[in-house]
C-alpha positions as CSV (number, residue, x, y, z in Angstrom):
1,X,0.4,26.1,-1.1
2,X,0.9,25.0,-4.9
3,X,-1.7,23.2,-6.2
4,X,-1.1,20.4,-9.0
5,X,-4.0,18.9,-11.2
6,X,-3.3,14.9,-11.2
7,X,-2.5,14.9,-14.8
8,X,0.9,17.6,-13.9
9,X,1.4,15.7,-11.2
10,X,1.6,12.4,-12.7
11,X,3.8,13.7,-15.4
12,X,6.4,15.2,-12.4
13,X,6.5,12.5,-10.8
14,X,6.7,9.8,-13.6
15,X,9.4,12.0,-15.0
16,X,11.6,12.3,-11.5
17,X,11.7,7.9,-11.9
18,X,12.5,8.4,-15.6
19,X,15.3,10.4,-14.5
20,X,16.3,7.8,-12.0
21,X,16.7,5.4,-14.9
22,X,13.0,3.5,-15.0
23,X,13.4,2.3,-18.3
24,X,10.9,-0.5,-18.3
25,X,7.6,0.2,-20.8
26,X,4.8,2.3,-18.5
27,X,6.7,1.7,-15.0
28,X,7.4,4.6,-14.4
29,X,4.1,6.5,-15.5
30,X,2.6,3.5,-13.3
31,X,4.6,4.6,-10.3
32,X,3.2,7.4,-10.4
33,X,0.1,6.8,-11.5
34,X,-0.7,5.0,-7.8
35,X,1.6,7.4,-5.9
36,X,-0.4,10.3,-7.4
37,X,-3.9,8.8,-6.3
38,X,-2.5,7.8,-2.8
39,X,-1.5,11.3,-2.6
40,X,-4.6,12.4,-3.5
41,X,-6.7,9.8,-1.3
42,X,-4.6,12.0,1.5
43,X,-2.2,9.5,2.4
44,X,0.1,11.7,2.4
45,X,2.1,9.2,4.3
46,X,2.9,6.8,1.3
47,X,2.1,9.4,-1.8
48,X,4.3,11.8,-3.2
49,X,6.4,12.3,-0.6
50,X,7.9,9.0,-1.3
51,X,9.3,9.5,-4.5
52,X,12.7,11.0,-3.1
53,X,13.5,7.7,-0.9
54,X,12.5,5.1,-3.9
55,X,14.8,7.7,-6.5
56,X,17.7,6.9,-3.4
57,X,16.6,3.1,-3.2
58,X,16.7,2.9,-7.4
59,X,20.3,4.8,-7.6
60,X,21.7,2.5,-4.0
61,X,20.6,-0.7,-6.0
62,X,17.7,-1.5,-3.5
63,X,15.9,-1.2,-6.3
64,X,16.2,-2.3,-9.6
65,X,15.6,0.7,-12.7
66,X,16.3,-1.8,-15.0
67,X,13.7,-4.9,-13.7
68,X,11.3,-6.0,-16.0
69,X,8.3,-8.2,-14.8
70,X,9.1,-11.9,-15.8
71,X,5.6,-13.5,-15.7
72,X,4.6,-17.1,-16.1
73,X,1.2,-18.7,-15.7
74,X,1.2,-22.2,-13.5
75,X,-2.5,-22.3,-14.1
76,X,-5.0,-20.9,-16.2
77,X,-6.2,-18.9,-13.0
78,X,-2.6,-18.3,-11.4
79,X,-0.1,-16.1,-12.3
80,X,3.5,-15.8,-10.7
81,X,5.6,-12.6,-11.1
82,X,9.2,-11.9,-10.7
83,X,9.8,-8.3,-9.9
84,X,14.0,-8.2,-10.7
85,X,13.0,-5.8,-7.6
86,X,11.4,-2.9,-10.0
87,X,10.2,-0.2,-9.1
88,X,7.2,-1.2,-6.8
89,X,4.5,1.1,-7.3
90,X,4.7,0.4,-10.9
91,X,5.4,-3.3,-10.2
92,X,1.8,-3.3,-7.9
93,X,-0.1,-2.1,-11.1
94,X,1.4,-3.9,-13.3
95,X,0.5,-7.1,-11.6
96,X,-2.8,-5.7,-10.8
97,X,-3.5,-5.3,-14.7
98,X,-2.0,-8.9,-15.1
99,X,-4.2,-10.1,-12.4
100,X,-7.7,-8.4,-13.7
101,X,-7.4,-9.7,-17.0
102,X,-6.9,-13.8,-16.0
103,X,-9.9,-13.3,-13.4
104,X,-11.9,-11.4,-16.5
105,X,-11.5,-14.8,-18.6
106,X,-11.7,-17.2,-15.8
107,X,-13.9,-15.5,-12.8
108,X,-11.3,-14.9,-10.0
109,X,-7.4,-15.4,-10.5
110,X,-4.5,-15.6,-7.7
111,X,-1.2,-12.9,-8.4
112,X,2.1,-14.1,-6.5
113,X,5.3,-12.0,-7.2
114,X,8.7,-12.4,-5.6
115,X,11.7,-10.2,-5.4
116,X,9.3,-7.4,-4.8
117,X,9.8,-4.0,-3.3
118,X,8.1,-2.0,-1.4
119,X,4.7,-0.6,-3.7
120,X,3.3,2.3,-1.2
121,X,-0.6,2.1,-0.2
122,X,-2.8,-0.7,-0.9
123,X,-5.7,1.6,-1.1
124,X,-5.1,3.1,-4.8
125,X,-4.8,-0.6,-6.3
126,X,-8.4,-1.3,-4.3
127,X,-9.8,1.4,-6.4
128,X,-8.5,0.6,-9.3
129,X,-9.5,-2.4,-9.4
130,X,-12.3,-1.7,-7.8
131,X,-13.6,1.0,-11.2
132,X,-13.1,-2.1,-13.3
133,X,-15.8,-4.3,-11.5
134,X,-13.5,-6.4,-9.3
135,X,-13.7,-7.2,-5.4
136,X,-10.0,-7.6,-4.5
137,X,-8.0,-9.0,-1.5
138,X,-4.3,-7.8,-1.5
139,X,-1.3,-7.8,1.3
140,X,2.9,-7.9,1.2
141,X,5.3,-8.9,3.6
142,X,7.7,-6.6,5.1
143,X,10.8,-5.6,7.3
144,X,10.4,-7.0,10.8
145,X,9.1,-4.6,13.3
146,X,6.6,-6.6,15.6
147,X,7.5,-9.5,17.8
148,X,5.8,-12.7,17.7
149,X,3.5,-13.7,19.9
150,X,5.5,-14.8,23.3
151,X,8.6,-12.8,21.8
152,X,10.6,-9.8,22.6
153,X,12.1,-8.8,19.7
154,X,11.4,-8.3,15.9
155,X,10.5,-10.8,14.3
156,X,7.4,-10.2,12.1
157,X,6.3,-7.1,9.5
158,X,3.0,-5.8,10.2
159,X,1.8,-7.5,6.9
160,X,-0.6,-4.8,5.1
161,X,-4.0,-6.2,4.3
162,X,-6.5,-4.7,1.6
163,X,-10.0,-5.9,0.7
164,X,-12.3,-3.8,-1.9
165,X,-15.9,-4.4,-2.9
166,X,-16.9,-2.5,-6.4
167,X,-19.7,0.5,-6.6
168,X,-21.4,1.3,-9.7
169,X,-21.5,4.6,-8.9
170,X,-18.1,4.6,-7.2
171,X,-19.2,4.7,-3.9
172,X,-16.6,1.6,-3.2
173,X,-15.8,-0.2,-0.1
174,X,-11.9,-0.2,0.5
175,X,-10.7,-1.4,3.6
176,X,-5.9,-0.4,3.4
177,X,-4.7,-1.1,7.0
178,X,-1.7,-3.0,8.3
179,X,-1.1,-5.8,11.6
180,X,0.5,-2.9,13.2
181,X,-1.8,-0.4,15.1
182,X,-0.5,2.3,13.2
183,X,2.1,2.0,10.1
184,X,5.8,2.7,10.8
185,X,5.4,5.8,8.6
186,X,3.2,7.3,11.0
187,X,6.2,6.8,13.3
188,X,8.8,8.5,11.2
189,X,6.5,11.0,10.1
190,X,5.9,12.4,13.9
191,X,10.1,11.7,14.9
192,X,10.5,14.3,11.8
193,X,8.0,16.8,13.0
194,X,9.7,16.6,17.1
195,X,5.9,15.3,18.2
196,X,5.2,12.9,20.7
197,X,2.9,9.7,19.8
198,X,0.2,7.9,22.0
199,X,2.0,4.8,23.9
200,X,-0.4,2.4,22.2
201,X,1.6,2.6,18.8
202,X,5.2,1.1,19.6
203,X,7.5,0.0,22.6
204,X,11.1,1.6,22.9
205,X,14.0,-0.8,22.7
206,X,13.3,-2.2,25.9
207,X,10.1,-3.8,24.9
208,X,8.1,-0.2,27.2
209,X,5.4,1.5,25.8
210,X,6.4,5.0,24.6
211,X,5.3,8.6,23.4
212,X,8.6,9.3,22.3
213,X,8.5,9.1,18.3
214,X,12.4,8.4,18.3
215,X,12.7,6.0,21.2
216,X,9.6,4.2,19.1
217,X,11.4,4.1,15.8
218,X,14.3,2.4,17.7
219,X,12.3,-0.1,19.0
220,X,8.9,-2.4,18.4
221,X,5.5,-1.5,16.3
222,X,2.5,-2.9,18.4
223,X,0.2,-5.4,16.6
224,X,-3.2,-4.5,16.7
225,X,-5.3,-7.0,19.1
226,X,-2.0,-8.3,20.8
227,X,-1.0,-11.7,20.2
228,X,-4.5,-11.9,17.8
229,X,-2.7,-9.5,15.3
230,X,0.8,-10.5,15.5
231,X,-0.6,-14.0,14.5
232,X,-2.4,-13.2,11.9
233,X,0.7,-10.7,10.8
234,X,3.0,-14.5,10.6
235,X,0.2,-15.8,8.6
236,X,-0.2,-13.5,5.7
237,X,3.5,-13.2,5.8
238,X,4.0,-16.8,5.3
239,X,1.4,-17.1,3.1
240,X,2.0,-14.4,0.6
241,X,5.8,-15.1,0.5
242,X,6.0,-19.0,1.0
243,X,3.3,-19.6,-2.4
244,X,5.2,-16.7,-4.4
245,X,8.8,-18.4,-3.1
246,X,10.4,-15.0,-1.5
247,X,11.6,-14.1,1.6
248,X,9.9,-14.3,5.1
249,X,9.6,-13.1,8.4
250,X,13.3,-11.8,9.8
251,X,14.7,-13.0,5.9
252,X,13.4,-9.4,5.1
253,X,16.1,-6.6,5.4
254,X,14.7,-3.2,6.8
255,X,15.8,-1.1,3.5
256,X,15.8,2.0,5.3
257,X,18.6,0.7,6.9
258,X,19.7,-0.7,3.6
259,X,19.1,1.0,1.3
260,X,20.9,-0.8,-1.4
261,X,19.7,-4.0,-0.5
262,X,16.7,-5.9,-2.5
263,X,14.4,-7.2,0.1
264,X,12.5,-9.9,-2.1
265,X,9.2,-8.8,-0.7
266,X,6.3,-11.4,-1.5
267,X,2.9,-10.2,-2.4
268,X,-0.3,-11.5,-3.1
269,X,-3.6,-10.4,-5.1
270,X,-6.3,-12.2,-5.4
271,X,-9.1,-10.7,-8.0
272,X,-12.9,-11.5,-8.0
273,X,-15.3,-10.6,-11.5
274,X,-17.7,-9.5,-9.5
275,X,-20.1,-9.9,-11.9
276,X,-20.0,-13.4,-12.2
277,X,-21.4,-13.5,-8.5
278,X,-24.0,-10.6,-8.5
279,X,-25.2,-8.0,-10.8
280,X,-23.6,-4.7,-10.5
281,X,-26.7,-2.9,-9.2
282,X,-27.7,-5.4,-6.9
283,X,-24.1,-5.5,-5.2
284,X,-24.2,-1.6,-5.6
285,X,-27.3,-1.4,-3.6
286,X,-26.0,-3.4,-0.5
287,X,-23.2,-1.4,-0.3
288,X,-25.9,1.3,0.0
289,X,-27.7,-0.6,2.0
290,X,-24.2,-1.0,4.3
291,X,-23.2,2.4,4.3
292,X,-27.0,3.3,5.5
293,X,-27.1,1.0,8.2
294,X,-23.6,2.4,9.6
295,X,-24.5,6.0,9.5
296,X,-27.7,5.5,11.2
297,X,-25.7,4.2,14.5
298,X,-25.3,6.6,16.9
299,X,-21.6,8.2,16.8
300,X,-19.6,8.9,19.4
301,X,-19.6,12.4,20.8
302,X,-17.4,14.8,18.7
303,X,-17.1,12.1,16.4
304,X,-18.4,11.6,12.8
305,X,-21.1,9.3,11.7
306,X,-19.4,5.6,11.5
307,X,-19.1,5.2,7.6
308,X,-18.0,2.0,5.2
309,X,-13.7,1.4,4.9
310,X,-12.6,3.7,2.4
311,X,-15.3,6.5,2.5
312,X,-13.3,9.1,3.9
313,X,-10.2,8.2,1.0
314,X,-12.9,8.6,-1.7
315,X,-13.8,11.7,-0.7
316,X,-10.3,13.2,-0.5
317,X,-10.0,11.2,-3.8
318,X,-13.1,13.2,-5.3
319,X,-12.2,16.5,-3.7
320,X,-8.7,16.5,-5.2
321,X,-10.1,15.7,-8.7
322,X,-11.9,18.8,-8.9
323,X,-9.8,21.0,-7.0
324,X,-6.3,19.8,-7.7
325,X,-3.4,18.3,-4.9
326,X,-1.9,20.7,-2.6
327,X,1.5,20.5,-2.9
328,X,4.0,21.4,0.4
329,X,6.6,23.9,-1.5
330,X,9.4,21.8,0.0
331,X,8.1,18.6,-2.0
332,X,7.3,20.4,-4.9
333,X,11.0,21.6,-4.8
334,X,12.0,18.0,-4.3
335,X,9.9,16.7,-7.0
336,X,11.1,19.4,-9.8
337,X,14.8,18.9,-9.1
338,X,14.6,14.7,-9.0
339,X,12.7,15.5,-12.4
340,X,15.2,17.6,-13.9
């Protein structure tokens, strides 16, 4: 299998949205930048292999390759973002960046953009974010694809949440996971391969439970916890898009249907110095102190040690730094010919 270093593979893929027409300063490269490194955290789910549908998304008009972020500050600790639905890998950095340096001068700050697209993984913006010294709490809104509590059809996204802690030593706690048991990619991923799926994941059209990846895809994504999740799915929903003033709930087109329509996502990110709070060693040695007290509970049989959100990312993360990304030869393909 072909194996990229992340600086080549960066470059490829910042050049196959260049090609596409990302014309904004740094988007592009920022795209790629947290495509790259969610690649690389072996999400392979939401890394590289995403570039071809956002090139498709940015040439249907679901995207926007001309979209530069329109930011304005409502208080000296808020910021609120207008997308012009950009490129939203590159968008979720940019914000991010934004975001760190009001909560560097005023302790914590609150990010809100609208007319967002969809940015990938939350975990690569957790350790970014993270490396700088801040504890982060992120999520988006999305299509619909889980009904409401008492409901039999679609009416909510499965609203990914992500909360990161900072480690001195990089050792960082990063919890990435959505209201859904599993993500809809996970879904479309096994329909491509012809695999079956466990009937906990999604109901077919007809509200059943299902191992059929296809009948799945056609029908409803199961909240995690039941009526608990799907709840708390509305709530970050609302929350995110109603402050940042985008659209909600069943407003939300499903793009893979749609490609050429912008779904004016809202997002949130709120960003916490953590050093105004505790000193980087001391917060650094509870995390130790965390991580101990999980691996010293007795696992499961044929199961790993519990560990810390995150720890198994980092160490794809760290592996792939000094051995380089492997590459399927049918991406790479992709990825050379979108890049020209």
């Amino acid at each position: 299998m072909p194996i990229l270093d992340e600086t080549q593979a960066r470059a490829l893929v910042a050049r196959a949205f260049a090609q596409a027409g990302v014309c904004a300063a740094g988007l592009a490269e920022d795209g790629a930048h947290a495509l790259v490194l969610t690649e690389m955290m072996g999400i392979t789910t939401h890394g590289m292999g995403r570039v071809g549908a956002y090139v498709d998304r940015l040439a249907a008009g679901g995207m926007n390759p001309a979209a530069r972020l329109i930011v304005t500050a409502p208080a000296p600790a808020l910021r609120l973002i207008d997308a012009q639905a950009g490129l939203g890998a590159g968008v979720a950095l940019q914000a991010l960046r934004i975001g760190m340096e009001a909560a560097r001068e005023m302790g914590m700050a609150g990010v809100f953009i609208r007319n967002a697209t969809h940015f990938g993984a939350i975990a690569p913006l957790l350790y970014i974010a993270a490396e700088a010294g801040f504890a982060t709490i992120i999520t988006s809104n999305t299509a619909p694809m889980i009904a409401p509590p008492g409901g039999r059809a679609a009416g909510l996204g499965n609203a990914p949440l992500g909360i990161g802690l900072p480690h001195a030593q990089g050792r960082h706690l990063m919890l990435d996971m959505a209201m859904s048991v599993v993500a809809r990619s996970r879904l479309r991923e096994a329909m491509a391969k012809g695999e079956a799926v466990p009937d906990t994941w999604a109901t077919d059209a007809d509200g059943r439970p299902t191992t059929d990846a296809r009948a799945a895809m056609a029908g409803l994504m199961q909240a995690i916890g039941g009526a608990k999740g799907a709840a708390l799915a509305a709530s970050l929903d609302i929350l995110a898009a109603g402050l940042a003033g985008a659209a909600m709930l069943s407003e939300i087109p499903d793009t893979h249907k749609t490609p050429a329509t912008q779904p004016n996502l809202g997002q949130m990110m709120l960003l916490i110095d953590a050093a105004r709070l505790a000193p980087q060693a001391a917060l650094s040695a509870r995390l130790d102190d965390a991580a101990a007290i999980h691996a010293a509970i007795p696992a499961l049989d044929g199961h790993p040690a519990p560990r810390l959100p995150g720890a198994r990312a980092l160490a794809a993360l760290f592996k792939a730094k000094a051995e380089g990304i492997d590459i399927p030869p049918a991406l790479l393909d992709e990825l050379e010919r979108l890049a020209g």
